[in-house]
N, C-alpha and C positions, 0 to 999 in steps of 0.2 A: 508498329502496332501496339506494342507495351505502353510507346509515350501517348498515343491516341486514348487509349481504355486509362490511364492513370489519371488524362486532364477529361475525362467523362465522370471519370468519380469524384471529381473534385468540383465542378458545374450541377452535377446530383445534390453533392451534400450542400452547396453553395443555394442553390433552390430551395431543399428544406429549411435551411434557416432563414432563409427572407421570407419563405411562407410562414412558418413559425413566428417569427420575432411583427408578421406585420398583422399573425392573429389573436397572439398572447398579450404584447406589449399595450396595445390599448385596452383591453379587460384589468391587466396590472395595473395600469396608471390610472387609470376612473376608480380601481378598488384603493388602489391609496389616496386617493385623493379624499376618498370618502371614509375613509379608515372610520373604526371605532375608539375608541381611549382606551381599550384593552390591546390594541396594538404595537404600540411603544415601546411600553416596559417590556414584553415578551420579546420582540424582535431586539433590546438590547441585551438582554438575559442569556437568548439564544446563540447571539454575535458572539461578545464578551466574556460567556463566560462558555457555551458550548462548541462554537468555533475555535476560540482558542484550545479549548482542549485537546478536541478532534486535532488539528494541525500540529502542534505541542509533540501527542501523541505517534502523530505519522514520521514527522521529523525523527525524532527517535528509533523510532521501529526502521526506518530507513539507513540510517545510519548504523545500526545493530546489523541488520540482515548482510546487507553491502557486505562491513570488514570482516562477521565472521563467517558470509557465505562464499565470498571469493576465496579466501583461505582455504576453508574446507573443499573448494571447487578445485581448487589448484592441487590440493596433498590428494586427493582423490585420483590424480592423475600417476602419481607414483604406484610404481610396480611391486610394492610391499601389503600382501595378502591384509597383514592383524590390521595395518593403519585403514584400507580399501572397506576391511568389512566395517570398523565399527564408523565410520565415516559414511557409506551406504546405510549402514540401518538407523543413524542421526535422520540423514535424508528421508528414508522411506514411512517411517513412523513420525516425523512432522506434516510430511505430506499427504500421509496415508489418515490422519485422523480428523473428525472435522474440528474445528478452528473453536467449538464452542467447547467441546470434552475438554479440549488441552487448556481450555482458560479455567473449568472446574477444576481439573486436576492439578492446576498452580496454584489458584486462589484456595481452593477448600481441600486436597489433598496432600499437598505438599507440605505443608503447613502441621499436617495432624502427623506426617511420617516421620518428618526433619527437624531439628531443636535449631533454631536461628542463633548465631550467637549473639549475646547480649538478648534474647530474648525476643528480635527483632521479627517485626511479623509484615510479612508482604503488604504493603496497599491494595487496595483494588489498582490503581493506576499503574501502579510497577506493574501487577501480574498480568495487566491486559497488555502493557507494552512486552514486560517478558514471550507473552503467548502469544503475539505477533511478530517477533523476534524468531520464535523456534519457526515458525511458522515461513517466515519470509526467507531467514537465514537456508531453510531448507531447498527454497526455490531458488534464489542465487546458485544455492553451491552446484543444483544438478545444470542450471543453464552456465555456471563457469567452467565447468566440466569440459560440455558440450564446447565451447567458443574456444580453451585449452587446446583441445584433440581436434580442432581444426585447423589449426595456424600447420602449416607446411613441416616434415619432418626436417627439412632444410635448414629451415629457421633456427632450429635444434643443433642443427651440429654447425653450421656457420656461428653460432653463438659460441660453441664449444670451443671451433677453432680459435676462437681470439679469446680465447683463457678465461674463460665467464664459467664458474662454479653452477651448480643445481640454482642456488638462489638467486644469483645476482643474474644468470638466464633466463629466470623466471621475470625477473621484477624490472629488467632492463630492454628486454628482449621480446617475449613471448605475452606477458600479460599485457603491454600497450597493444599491442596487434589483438589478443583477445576482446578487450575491454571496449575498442572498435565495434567491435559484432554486440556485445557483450547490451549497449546502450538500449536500445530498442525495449527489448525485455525488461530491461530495471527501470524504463520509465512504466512498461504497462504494469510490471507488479506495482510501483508511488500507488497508480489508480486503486489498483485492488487491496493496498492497502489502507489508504483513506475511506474507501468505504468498506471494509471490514470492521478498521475501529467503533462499528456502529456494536459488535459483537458486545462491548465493553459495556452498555447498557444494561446489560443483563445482572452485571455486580455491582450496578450502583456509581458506576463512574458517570460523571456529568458532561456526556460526550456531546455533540448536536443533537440524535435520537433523543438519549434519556432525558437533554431540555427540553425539549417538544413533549415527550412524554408529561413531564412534571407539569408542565405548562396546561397541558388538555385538561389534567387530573384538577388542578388549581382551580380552570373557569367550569369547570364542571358542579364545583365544590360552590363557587362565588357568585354565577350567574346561570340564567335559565337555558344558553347554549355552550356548549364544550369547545365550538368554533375547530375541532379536530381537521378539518376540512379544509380549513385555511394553513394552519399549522404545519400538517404532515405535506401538504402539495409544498410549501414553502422550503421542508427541508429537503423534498424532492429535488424541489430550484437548485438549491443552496449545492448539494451531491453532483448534479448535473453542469454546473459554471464551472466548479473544481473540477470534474472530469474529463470534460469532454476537450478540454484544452491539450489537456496529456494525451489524452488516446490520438487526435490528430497530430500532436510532436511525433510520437511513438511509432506513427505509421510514415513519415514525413524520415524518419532518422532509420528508419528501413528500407525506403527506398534508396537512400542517400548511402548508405554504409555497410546496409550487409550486403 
């Protein structure tokens, strides 16, 4: 019954996208065909230099959240009250605030409380990846938590009995079997990360968004339409090919492994 309803949903979404792709793709192709000359430039502007960003960006913030959310996810598991509290309220107060406060409060707060050394003053780009960092790190650590305190108590002391220390049980033992479960989730937060970094628009970083932005604001400024219309459905596209690949890994590697 389970494999019936699994290969239903996958003939569903399989139909919407032949319906999609056979009612979008010819409107696409007849509008490029006929493009304007203010097409170009912006479609490479937006590529080159707010694609790369956007990706740039996620890479990082992926990488940050991962090594010190699983960390965090793992010591969270020890039975030591001082390490458990301030470890949960990392957790709760990255996850608890929204995404946009915690990027004022790096870029324009942190800044006015904290002396950098040497004087050094956050980018925008740092603080938007920092701010998706606290942010992601926090969502790692409660789902490593979770994946941790599932693996079998067994597991735990058959590790014990062949002389494996807290660490080398963790790191040989317990976190490959975590990490297992662990997959699923770290591809849907990639998603949700890559499109959060659209937040970073708001300080000025030149993400996909704020190209598009600049972009409207320009033909606005140069000719008698804004062409807004074409722009933002485009960065729609652009969100949608990048995501929608993951979200199908993501559910694809959940049925397969947890």
């Amino acid at each position: 019954m389970k494999r019936r309803r699994i290969d239903r949903d996958r003939l569903t979404t399989l139909i919407i996208a032949v319906v999609l792709a056979a009612l979008v793709v010819p409107r696409v192709w007849h509008w490029w065909q006929n493009r304007g000359p203010w097409v170009d430039p912006i479609a490479h502007y937006m590529i080159h230099t707010g694609l790369t960003t956007t990706l740039k960006m996620s890479a990082m913030t992926v990488v940050g959240s991962v090594v010190i959310g699983i960390l965090l996810g793992t010591l969270l598991t020890i039975r030591f009250l001082p390490s458990r509290a301030l470890i949960r309220a990392y957790i709760e107060v990255w996850r608890g605030l929204p995404i946009v406060v915690t990027l004022f409060l790096i870029y324009f707060a942190f800044p006015k409380a904290v002396t950098l050394p040497g004087g050094y003053h956050l980018s925008a780009f740092t603080a938007a990846v920092v701010t998706l960092i606290l942010w992601g790190s926090a969502q790692v650590a409660e789902a490593t938590r979770g994946a941790v305190q599932s693996i079998p108590r067994e597991q735990h002391e058959a590790a014990s009995a062949l002389g494996f220390g807290w660490v080398g049980r963790h790191v040989f033992v317990i976190l490959p079997q975590a990490i297992r479960r662990l997959l699923p989730p770290l591809v849907s937060l990639l998603v949700n990360i890559i499109q959060n970094t659209t937040v970073a628009s708001l300080i000025g970083v030149a993400e996909v968004l704020e190209t598009a932005n600049r972009s409207v604001e320009r033909l606005t400024f140069l000719t008698p339409s804004s062409h807004a219309f074409e722009i933002y459905s485009a960065v729609m596209a652009l969100f949608f090919v990048i995501s929608f690949p993951f979200t199908r890994l993501a559910a694809y590697l959940e049925r397969r492994l947890v």
